[in-house]
N, C-alpha and C positions, 0 to 999 in steps of 0.2 A: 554427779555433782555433790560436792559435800557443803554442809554449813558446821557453824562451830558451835560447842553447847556444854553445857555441865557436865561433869563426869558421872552424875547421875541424874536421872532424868525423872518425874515424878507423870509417870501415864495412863492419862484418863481412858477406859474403853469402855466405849459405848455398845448396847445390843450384847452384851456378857452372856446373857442368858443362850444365847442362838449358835446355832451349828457350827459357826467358824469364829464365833465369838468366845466359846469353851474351849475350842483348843488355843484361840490366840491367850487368855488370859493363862493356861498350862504351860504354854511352852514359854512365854516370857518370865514366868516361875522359873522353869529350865536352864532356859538359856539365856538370860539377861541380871542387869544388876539394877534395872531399873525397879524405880517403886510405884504400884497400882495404884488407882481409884478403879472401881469397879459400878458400873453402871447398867443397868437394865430396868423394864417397865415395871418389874413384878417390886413389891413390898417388903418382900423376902428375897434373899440372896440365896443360888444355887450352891453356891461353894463354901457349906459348913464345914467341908476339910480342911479348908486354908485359912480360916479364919483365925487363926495363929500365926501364919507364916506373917513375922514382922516389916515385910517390906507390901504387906497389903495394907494400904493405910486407910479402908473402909469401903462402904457398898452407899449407892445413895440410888434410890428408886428415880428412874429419870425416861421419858420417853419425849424421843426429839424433834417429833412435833408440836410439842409443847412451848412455846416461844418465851415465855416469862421462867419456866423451871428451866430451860437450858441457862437461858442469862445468868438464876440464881446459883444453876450448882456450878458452873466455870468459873466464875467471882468466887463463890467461895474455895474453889478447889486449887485455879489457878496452875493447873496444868502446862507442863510444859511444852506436853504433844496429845493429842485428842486421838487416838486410832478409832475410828469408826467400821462397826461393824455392825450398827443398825439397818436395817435393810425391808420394804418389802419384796418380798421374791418371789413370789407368785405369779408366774410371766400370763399365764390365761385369766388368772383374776383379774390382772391388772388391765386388762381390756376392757371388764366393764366396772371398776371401782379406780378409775381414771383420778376421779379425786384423793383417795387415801394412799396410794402408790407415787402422786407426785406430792402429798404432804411427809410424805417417810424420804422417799429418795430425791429429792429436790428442795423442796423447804426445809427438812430438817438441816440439811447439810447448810442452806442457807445460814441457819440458826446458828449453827456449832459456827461456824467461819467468823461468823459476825461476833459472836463471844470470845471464838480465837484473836480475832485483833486485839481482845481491849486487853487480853492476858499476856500476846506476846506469845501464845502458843503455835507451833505446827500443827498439821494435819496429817493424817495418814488415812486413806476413804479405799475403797471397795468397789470396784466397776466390773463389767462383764466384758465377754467375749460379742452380746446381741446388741453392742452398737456397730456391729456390722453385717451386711446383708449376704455375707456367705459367696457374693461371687469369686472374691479372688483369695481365699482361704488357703493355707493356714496365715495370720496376719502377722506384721511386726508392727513394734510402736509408731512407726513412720507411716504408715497406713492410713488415710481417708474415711475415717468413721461414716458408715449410713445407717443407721437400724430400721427393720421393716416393721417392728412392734412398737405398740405402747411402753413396754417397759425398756426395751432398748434405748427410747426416746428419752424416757426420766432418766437413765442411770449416763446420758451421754451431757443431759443438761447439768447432772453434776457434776459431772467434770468441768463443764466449763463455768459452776458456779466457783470450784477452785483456781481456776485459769484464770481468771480474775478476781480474783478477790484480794490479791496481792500476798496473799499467806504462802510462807513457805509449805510445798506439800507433795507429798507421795501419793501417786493414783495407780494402785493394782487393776489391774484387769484378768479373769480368771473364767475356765470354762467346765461346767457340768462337773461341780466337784461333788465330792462323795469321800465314805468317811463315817463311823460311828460316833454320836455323841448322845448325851444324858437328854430325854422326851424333846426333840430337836425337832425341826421343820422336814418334812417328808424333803431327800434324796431319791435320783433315779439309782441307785443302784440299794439302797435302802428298800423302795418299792419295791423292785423284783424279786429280794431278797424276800421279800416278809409273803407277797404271792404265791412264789413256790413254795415256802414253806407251809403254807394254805391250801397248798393243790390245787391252786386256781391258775389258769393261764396266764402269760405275758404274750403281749400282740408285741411283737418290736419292730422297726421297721428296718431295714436293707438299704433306703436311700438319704437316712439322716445321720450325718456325720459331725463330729464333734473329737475334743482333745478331752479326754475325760484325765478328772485331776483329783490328787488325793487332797483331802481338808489339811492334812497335814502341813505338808510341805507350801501349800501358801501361808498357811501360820508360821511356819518358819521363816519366810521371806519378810511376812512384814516383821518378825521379831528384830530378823537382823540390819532391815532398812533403817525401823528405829535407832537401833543402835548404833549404827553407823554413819547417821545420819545423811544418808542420802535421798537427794529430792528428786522427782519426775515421774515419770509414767514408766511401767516396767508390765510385760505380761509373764503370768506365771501359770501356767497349765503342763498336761503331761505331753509329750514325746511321742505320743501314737495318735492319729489320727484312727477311727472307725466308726465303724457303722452301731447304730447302738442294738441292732440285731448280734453281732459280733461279743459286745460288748456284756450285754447280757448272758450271751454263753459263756463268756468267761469268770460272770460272776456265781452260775452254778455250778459250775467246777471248783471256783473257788471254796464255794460252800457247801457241794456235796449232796449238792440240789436235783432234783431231776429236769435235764435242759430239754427233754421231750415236749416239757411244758411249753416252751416256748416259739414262739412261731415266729419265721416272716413275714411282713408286709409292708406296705408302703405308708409314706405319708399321706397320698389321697385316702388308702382305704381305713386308714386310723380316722380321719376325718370323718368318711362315712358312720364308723364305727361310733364313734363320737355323737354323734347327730343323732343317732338308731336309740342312742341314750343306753349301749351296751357297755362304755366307759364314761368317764368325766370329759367336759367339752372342750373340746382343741379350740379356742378362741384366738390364738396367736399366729400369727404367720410365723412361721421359722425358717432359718438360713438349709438350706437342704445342706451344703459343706461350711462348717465354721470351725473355728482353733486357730490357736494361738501358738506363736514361736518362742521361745523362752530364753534364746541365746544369751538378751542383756541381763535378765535375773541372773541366771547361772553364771556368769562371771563375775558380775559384779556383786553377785551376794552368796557368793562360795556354796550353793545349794542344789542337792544334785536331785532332781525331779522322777520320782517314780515311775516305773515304766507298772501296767495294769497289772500286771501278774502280783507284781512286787507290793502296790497298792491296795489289793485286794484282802492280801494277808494280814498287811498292818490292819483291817478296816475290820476282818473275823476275830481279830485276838483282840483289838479292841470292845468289840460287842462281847467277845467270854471276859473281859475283866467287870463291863458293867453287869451281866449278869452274874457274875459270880460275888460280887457285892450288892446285890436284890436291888439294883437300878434299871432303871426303865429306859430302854431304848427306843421304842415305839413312840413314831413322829407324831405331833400335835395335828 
């Protein structure tokens, strides 16, 4: 669906600072003629490189649960389109910090929407693959959302806080992305990456399945949604279903890691493992098969979705550019 709109567009994005929110705000530098606001919690702005580039029109400290700072900085900003890319993500936190997971993925969204009306802005938001319960995997958009977690349940209420709210708006949905960015929230394939490099084991398990997806190329999607201005729900993940036992060997190959390290197992015994207090606690029930089908992206947003090998490599060359400019890759 398209709508009709300036020929340039001034876009606010929220959560800058975070993993999908540094390559969104790169690549619409790249590949857009759109102009920024740049938004995140912190005081200071990550991107002292582009602080030149003139179609950045400034950084404003903003976290969106804040109801009175969203209202002030959309009034004053008056955004065209809001891409949202604030997020709590934490799927086992979110179990038992029920509160702060549905103030980030549900009120905030609320907030923005509600600011978006009085500006006449779109939306562009950020949903997952865990508002579904993994039985009839891989999904398309047409698909009966159920999630069996707490965060599946916030990121599905946001949806529907866009589905009514009468705003024009674009809802990605995306699974188990990965991907290097600058002190970013821990990745699964980050994590195992930073393990073997440790010499510490990876438990991975054989019977949890997923589309693992580069950061990339969903940043590229919403670049080009905005741009193109099309509305609706679109999934965007990779092309291979696997197991994240699998997945994991593919990423010490990638990086030249030793996959001896790594073991299979199941999801019960990760659970037990969990419990024993030999890992962090599995708090969340997960889809054993989940992923997503990407048909409607790929054509309608001319964008051709990494298959893992190919994913891996962009994710290694991107960790030796941050290190080779003394930036920190290591997640928060």
């Amino acid at each position: 669906m398209l709508v009709r709109g300036k020929s340039k567009d001034v876009v606010l994005i929220t959560g800058a600072h975070g993993f999908l929110g540094q390559h969104v705000v790169r690549l619409f530098l790249e590949e857009s003629k759109c102009e920024l606001v740049i938004t995140a919690r912190e005081k200071e702005t990550l991107f002292a490189d582009i602080g030149s580039e003139p179609r950045v029109l400034g950084y404003h400290s903003l976290d969106i649960t804040q109801h009175a700072q969203v209202k002030e900085t959309i009034a004053n900003v008056r955004p065209d389109v809001i891409v949202n890319c604030a997020a709590f993500v934490k799927v086992d936190e979110a179990e038992i910090q029920r509160e702060a997971a549905w103030r980030a993925n549900v009120s905030g969204v609320e907030y923005l929407a509600e600011a978006a009306r009085k500006v006449d802005a779109r939306m562009v938001h950020v949903s997952s693959d865990l508002v579904f319960d993994g039985l009839h995997a891989p999904y398309t958009e047409s698909d009966a959302p159920h999630p069996i977690n707490y965060y599946g349940r916030t990121k599905l209420a946001s949806e529907n806080v866009l589905r009514t709210s009468g705003l024009e708006h674009t809802i990605f949905r995306t699974c188990l992305i990965y991907g290097a960015a600058e002190q970013a929230k821990a990745n699964y394939a980050l994590s195992v990456v930073l393990a073997l490099e440790a010499g510490n084991p990876v438990f991975a398990a054989t019977d949890l399945f997923s589309t693992p997806t580069l950061v990339d190329d969903l940043a590229l999607a919403i670049v080009r949604a905005t741009e193109r201005k099309r509305l609706g729900l679109y999934h965007v993940a990779g092309p291979e279903m696997v197991p994240r036992y699998e997945f994991a060997q593919q990423i010490a190959d990638a990086f030249r890691l030793d996959a001896s390290l790594i073991y299979p197992t199941t999801i019960a015994e990760l659970k037990k493992r969990s419990l024993a207090g030999e890992m962090p606690l599995l708090r969340a029930e997960r889809p054993a098969r989940n992923g997503l089908v990407s048909l409607k992206a790929r054509t309608d947003l001319g964008i051709k979705i990494s298959k893992i090998t190919d994913g891996l490599q962009v994710m290694e060359r991107g960790m030796h550019e941050l290190m080779d400019t003394g930036t920190a890759y290591i997640y928060e």
